[in-house]
Backbone as a printed PyTorch tensor [residue, N CA C, xyz], in Angstrom:
tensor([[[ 58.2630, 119.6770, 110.9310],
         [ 58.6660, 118.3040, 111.1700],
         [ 59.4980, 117.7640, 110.0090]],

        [[ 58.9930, 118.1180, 109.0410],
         [ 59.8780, 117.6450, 107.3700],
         [ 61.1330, 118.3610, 107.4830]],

        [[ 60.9370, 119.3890, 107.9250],
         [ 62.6590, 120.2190, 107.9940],
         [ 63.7560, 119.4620, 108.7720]],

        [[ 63.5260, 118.8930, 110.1570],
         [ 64.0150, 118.5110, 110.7920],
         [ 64.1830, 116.9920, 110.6200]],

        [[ 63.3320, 116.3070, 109.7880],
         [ 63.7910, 114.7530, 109.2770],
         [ 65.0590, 114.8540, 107.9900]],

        [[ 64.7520, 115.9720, 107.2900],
         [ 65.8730, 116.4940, 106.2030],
         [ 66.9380, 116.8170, 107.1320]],

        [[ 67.0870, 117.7870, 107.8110],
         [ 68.6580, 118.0050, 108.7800],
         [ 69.1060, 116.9300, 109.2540]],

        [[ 68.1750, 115.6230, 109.8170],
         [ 68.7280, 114.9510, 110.2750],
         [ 69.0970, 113.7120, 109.3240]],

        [[ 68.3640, 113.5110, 107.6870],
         [ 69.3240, 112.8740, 106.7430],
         [ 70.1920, 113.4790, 106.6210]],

        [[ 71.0120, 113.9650, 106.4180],
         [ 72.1300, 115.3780, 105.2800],
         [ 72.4500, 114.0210, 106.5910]],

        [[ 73.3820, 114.6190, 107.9740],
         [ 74.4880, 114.4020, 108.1930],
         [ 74.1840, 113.0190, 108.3910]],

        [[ 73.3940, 112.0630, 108.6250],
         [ 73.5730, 110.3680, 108.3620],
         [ 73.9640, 110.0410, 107.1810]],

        [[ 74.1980, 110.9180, 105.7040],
         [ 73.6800, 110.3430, 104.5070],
         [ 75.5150, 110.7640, 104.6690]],

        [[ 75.6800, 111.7090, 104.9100],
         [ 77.2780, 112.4140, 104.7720],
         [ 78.1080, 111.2080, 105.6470]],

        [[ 77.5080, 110.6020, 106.4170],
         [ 78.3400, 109.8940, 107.7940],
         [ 78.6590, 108.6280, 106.6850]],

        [[ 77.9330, 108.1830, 106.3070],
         [ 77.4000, 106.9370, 105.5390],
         [ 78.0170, 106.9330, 104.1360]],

        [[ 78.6330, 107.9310, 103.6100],
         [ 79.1950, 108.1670, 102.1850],
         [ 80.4950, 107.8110, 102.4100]],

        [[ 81.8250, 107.7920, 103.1160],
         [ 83.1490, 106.9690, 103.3230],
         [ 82.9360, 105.3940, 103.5510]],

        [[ 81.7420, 105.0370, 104.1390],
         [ 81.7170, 103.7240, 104.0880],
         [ 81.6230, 102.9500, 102.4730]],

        [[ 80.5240, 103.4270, 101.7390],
         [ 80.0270, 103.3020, 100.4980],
         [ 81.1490, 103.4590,  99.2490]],

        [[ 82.2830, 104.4200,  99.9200],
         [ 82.9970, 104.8420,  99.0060],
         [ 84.3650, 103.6740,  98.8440]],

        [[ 84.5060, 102.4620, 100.0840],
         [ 85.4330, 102.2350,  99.3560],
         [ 85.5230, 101.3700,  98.3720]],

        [[ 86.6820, 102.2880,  97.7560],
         [ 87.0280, 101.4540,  96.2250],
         [ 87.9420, 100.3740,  96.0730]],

        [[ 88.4990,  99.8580,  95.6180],
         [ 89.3540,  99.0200,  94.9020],
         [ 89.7890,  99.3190,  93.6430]],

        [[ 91.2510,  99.0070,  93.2840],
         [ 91.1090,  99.6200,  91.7040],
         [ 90.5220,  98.2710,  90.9740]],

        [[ 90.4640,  98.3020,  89.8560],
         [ 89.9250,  97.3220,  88.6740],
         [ 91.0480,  96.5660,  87.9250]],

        [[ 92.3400,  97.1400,  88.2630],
         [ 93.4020,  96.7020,  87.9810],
         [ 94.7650,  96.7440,  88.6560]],

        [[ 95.6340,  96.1420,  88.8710],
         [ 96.5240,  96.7430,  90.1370],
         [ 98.0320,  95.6400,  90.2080]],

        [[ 98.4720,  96.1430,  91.0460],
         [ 99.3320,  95.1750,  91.7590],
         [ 99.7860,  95.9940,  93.1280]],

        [[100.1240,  94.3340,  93.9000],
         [100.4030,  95.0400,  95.4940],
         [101.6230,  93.8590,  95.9380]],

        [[102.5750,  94.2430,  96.8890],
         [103.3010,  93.4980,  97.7580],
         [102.4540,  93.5740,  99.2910]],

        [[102.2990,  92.3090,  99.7350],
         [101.8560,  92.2120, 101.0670],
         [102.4300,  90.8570, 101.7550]],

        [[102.4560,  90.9160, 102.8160],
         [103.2370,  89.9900, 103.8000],
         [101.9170,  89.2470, 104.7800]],

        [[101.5540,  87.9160, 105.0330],
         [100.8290,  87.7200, 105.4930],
         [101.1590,  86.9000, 106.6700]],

        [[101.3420,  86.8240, 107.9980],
         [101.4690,  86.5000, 109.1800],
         [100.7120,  85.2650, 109.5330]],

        [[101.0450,  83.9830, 108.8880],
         [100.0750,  82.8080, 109.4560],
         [100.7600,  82.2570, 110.8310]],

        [[ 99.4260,  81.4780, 111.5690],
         [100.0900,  80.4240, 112.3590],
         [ 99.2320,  79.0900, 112.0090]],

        [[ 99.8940,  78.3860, 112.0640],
         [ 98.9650,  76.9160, 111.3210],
         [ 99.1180,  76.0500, 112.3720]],

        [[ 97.9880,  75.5390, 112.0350],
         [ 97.1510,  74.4960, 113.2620],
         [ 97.2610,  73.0070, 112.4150]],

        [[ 97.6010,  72.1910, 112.9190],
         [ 98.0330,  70.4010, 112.2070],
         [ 96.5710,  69.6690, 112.4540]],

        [[ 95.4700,  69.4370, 111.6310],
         [ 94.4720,  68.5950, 111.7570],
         [ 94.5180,  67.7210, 112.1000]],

        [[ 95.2870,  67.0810, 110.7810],
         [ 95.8320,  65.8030, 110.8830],
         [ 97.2620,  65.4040, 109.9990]],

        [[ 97.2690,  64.2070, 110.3190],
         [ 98.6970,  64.3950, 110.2240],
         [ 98.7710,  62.2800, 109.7470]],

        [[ 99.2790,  61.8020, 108.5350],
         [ 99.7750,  60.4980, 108.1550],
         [101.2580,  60.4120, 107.7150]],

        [[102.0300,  59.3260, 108.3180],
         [103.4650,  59.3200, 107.9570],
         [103.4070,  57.6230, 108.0020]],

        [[103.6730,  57.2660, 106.6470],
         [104.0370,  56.2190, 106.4210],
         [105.2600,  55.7850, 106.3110]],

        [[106.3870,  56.5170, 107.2940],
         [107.7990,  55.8270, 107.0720],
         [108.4890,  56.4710, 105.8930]],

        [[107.8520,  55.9370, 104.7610],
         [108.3540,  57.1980, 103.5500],
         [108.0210,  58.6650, 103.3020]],

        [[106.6880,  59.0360, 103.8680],
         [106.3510,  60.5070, 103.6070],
         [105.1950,  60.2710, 104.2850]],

        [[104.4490,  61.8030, 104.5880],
         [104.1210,  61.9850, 105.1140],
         [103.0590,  63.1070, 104.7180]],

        [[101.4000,  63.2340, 105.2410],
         [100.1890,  64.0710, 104.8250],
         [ 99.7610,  64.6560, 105.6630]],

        [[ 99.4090,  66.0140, 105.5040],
         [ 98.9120,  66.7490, 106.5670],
         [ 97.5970,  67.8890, 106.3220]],

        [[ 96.8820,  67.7610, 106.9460],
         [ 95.8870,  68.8280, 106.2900],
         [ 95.7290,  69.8320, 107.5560]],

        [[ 96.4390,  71.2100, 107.2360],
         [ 96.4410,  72.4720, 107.9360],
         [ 95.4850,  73.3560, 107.8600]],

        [[ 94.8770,  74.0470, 109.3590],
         [ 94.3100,  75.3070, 109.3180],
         [ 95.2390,  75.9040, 109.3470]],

        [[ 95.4460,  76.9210, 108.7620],
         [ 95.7330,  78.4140, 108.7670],
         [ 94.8740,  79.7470, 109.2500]],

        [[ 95.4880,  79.9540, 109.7020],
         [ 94.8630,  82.1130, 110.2400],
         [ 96.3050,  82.3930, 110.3480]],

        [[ 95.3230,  83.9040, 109.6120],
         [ 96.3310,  85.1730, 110.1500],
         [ 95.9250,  86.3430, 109.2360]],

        [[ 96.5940,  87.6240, 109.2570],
         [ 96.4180,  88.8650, 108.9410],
         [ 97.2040,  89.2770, 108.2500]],

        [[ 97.0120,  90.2370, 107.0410],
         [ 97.5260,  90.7160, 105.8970],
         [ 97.9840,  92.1590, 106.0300]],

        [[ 99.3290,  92.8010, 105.5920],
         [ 99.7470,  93.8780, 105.7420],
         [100.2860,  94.4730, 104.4560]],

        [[100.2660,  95.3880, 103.3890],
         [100.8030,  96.1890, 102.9790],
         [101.8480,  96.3160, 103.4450]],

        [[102.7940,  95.6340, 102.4720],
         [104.7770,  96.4440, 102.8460],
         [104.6170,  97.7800, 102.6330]],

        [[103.6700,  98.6880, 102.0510],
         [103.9700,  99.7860, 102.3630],
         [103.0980, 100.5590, 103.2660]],

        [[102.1580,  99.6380, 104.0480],
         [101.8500,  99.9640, 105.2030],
         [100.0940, 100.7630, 105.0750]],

        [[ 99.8660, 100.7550, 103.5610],
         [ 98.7040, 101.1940, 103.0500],
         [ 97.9370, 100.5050, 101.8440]],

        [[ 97.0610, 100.1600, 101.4200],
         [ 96.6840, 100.2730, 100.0930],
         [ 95.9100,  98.4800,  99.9640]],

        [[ 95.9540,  98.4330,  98.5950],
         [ 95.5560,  96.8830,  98.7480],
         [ 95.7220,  95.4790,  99.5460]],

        [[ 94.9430,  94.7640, 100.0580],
         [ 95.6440,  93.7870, 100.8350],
         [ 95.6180,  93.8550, 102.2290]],

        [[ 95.6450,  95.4480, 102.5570],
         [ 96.0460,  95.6260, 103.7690],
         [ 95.2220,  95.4480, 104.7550]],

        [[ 95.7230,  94.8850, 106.4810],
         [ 94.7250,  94.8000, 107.0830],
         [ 93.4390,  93.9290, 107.0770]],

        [[ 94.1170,  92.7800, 106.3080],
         [ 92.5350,  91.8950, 106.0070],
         [ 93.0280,  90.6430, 107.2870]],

        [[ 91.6330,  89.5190, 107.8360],
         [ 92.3330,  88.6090, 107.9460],
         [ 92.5240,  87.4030, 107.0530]],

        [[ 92.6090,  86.2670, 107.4070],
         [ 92.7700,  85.4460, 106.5350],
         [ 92.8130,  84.1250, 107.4060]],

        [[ 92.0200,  83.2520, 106.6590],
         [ 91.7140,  81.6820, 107.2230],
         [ 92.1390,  80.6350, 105.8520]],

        [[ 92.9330,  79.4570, 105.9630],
         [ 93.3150,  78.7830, 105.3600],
         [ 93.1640,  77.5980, 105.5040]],

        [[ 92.4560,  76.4590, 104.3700],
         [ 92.8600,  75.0350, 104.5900],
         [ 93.5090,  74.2740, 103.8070]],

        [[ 94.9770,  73.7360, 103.8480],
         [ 95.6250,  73.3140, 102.9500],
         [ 95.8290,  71.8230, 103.5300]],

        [[ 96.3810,  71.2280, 102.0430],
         [ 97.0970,  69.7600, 102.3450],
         [ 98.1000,  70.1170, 101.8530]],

        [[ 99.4030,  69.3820, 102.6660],
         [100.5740,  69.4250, 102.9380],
         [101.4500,  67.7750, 102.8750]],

        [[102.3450,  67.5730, 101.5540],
         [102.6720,  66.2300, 101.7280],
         [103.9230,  66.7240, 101.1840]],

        [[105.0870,  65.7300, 102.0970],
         [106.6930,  65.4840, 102.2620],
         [107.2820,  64.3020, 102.0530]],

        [[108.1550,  63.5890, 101.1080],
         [108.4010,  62.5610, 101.0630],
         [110.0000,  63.5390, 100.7120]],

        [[110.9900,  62.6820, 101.7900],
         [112.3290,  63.4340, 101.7780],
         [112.4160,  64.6480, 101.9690]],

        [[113.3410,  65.3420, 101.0910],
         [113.2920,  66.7540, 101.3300],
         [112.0560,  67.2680, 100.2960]],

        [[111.2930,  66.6950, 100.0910],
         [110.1790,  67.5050,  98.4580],
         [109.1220,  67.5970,  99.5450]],

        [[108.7820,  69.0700,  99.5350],
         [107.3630,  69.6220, 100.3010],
         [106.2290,  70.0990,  98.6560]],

        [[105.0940,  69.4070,  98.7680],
         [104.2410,  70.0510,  98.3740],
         [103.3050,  70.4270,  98.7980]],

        [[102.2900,  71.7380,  98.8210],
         [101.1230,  72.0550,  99.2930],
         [100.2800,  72.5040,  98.2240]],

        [[ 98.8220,  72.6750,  98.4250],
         [ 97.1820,  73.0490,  97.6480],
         [ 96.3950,  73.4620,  98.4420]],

        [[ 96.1200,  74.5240,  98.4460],
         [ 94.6430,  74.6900,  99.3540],
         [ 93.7710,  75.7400,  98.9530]],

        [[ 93.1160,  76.3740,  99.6690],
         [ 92.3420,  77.2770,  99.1220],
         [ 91.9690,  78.3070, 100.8290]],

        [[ 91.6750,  79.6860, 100.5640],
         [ 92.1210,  80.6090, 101.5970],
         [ 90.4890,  81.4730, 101.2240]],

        [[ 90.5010,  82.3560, 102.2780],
         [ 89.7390,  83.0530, 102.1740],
         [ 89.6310,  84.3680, 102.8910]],

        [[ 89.9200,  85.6790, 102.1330],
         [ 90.8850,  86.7750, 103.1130],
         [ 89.5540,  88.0750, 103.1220]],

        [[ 89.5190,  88.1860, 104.2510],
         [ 88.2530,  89.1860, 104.4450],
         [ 88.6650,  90.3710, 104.8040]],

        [[ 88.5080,  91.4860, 104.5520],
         [ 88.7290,  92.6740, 104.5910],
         [ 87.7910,  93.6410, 105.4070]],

        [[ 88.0880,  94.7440, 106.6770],
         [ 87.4880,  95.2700, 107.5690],
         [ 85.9510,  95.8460, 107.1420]],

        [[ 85.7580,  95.5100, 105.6120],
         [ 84.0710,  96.1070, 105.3870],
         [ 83.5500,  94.7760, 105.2730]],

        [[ 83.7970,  93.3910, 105.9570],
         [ 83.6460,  92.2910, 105.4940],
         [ 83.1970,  91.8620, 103.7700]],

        [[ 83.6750,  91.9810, 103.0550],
         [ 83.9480,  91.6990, 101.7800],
         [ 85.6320,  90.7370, 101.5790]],

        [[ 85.2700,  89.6540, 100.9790],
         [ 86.1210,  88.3540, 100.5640],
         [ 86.9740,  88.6910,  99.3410]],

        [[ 87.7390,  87.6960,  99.2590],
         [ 88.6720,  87.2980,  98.3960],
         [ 89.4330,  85.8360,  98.4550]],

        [[ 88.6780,  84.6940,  97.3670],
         [ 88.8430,  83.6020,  97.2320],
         [ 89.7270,  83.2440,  97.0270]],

        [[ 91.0080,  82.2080,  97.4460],
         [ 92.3120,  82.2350,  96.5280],
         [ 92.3850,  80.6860,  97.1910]],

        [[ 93.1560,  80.2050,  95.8520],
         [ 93.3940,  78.7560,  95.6760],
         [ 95.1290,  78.6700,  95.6450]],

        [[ 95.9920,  77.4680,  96.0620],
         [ 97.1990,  78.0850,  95.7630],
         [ 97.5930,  76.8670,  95.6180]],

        [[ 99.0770,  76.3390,  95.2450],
         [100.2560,  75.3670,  95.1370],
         [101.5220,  75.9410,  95.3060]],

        [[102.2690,  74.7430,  95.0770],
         [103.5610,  75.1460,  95.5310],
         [104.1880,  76.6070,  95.3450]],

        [[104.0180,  76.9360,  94.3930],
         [104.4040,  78.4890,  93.6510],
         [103.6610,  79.4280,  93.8220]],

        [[102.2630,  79.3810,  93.5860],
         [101.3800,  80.5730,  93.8710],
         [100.4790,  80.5990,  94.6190]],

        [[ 99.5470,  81.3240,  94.2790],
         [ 98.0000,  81.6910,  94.7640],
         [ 97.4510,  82.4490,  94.0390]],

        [[ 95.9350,  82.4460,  93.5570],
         [ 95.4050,  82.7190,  92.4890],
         [ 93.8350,  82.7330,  93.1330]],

        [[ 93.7650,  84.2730,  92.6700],
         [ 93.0660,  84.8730,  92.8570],
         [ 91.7120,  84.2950,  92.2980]],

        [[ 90.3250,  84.0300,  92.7900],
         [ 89.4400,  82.9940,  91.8060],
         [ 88.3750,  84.3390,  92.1150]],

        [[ 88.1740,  84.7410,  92.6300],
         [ 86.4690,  85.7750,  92.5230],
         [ 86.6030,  86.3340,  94.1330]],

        [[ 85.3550,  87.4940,  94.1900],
         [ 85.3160,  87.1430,  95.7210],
         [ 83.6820,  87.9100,  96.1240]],

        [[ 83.6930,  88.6790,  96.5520],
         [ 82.3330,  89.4590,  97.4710],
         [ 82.5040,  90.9620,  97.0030]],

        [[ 81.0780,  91.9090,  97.4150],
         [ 81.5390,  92.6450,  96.9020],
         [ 82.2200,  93.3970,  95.6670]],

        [[ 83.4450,  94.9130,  96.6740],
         [ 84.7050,  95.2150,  96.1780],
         [ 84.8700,  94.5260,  95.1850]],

        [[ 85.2170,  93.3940,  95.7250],
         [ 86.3010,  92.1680,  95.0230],
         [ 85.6030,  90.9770,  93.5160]],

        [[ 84.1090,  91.5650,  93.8720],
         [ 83.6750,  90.4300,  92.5900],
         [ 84.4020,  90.8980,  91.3000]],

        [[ 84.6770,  89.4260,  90.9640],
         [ 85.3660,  89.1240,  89.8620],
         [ 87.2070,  89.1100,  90.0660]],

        [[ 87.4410,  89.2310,  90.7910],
         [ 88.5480,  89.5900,  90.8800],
         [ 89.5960,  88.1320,  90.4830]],

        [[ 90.4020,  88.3150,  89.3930],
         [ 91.5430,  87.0360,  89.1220],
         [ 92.6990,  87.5610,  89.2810]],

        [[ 93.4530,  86.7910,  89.5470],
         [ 95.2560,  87.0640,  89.3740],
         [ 96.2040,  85.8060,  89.9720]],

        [[ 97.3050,  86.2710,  89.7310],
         [ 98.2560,  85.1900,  90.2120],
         [ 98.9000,  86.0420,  90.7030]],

        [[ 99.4610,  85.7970,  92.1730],
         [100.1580,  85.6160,  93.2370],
         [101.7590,  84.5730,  93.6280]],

        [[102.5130,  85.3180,  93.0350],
         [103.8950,  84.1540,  93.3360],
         [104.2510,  84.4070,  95.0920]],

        [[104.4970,  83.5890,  96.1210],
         [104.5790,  83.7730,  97.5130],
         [105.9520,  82.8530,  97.4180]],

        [[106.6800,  83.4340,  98.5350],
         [108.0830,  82.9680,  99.3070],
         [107.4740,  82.8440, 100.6440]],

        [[107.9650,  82.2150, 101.5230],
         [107.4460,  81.5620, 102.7980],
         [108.4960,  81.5420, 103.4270]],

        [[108.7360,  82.2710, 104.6250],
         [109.8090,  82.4510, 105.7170],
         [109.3770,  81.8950, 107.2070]],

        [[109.9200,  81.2290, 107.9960],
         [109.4110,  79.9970, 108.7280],
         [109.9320,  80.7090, 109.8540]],

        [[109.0610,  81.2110, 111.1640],
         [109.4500,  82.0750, 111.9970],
         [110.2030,  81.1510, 113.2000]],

        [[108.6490,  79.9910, 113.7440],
         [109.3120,  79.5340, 114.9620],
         [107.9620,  78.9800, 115.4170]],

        [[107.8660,  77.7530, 116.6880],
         [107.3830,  77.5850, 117.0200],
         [106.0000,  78.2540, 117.9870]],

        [[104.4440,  78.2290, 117.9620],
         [104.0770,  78.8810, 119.1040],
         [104.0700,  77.7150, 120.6240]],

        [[103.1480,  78.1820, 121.3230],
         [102.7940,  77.5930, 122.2530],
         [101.9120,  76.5100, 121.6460]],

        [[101.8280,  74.9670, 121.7160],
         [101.4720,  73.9990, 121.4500],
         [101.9930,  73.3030, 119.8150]],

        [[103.2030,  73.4770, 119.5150],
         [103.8970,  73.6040, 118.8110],
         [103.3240,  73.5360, 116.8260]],

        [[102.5670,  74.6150, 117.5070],
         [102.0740,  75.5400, 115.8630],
         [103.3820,  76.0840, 115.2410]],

        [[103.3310,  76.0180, 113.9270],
         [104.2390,  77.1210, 113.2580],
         [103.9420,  78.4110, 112.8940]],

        [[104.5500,  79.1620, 113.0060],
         [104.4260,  80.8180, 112.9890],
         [105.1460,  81.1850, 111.3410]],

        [[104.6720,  81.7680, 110.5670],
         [105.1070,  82.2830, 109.7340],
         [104.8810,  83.2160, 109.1390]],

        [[105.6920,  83.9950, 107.8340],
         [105.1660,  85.1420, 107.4840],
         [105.3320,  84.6650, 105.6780]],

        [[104.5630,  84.2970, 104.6760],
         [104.2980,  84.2300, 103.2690],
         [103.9470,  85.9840, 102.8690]],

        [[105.0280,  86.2040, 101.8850],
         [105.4320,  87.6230, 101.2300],
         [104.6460,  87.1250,  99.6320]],

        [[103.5890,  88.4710,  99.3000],
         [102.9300,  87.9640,  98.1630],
         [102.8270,  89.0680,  97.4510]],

        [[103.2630,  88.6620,  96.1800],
         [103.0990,  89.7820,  94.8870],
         [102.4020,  89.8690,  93.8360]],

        [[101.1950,  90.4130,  94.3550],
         [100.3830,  90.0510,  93.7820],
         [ 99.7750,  91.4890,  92.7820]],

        [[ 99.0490,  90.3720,  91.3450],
         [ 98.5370,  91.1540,  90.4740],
         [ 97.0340,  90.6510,  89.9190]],

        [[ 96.1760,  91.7240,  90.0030],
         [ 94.9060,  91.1300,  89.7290],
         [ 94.0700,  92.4030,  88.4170]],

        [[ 92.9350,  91.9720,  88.0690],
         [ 92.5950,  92.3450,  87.3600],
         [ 90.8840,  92.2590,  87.5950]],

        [[ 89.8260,  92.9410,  88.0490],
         [ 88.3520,  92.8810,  88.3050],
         [ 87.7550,  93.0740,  87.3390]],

        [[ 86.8490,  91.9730,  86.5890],
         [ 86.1810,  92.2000,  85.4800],
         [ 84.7510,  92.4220,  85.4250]]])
């Protein structure tokens, strides 16, 4: 009976060792492209400018199609204020990765910055500079976009 509870750990324990194994490096950098569509909460326009506080979703890809970043999704809540042509935004995101393990990030106009996360990812800091390319309307007139991020972190 002991023989056969041993044969039958080995290959659960073997099945169970790629899950356990993944890594992250401790130090790094990655390019990834992230696919939002944003949802308008709410929305104030006083004639001069105007406040908005956005959900965001969407999913994260590796420009090179592998490696950090890749494949996670991602949920966002930002505020968004316009007076003329001056857009500013702040929010804070939260990008989960297929072993459900997080990654906290806070951002403004220029970046996103890496604050800690789960897991993999505890401890994880960096700054993130993002460009934002504005695709198009969806159905109920969401915006579709894709934010390109170059990001460098460091796990302590």
């Amino acid at each position: 009976m002991k023989s056969i509870l041993v044969s039958m750990a080995v290959p659960i324990a073997l099945c169970a060792a790629p899950a356990a194994a993944a890594e992250f490096p401790k130090t790094g950098s990655a390019e990834y492209d992230t696919y939002y569509v944003d949802n308008t909460v709410a929305k104030i326009d006083s004639g001069a400018g105007t406040g908005a506080i956005v959900d965001s979703s969407g999913i994260t890809r590796n420009v090179k199609g592998e490696g950090p970043f890749n494949g996670m999704s991602v949920r966002c809540l930002y505020h968004m204020s316009a007076v003329g042509e001056t857009l500013h935004f702040n929010g804070s995101c939260v990008e989960t990765d297929k072993d459900g393990d997080n990654v906290f990030t806070t951002f403004d106009d220029k970046n996103h910055y890496l604050m800690g996360g789960t897991g993999k990812y505890k401890g994880i800091t960096g700054t993130v500079p993002y460009t934002v390319t504005e695709l198009h309307e969806t159905v109920g007139g969401r915006a579709a976009l894709i934010v390109n991020h170059k990001a460098t972190w460091e796990i302590k």
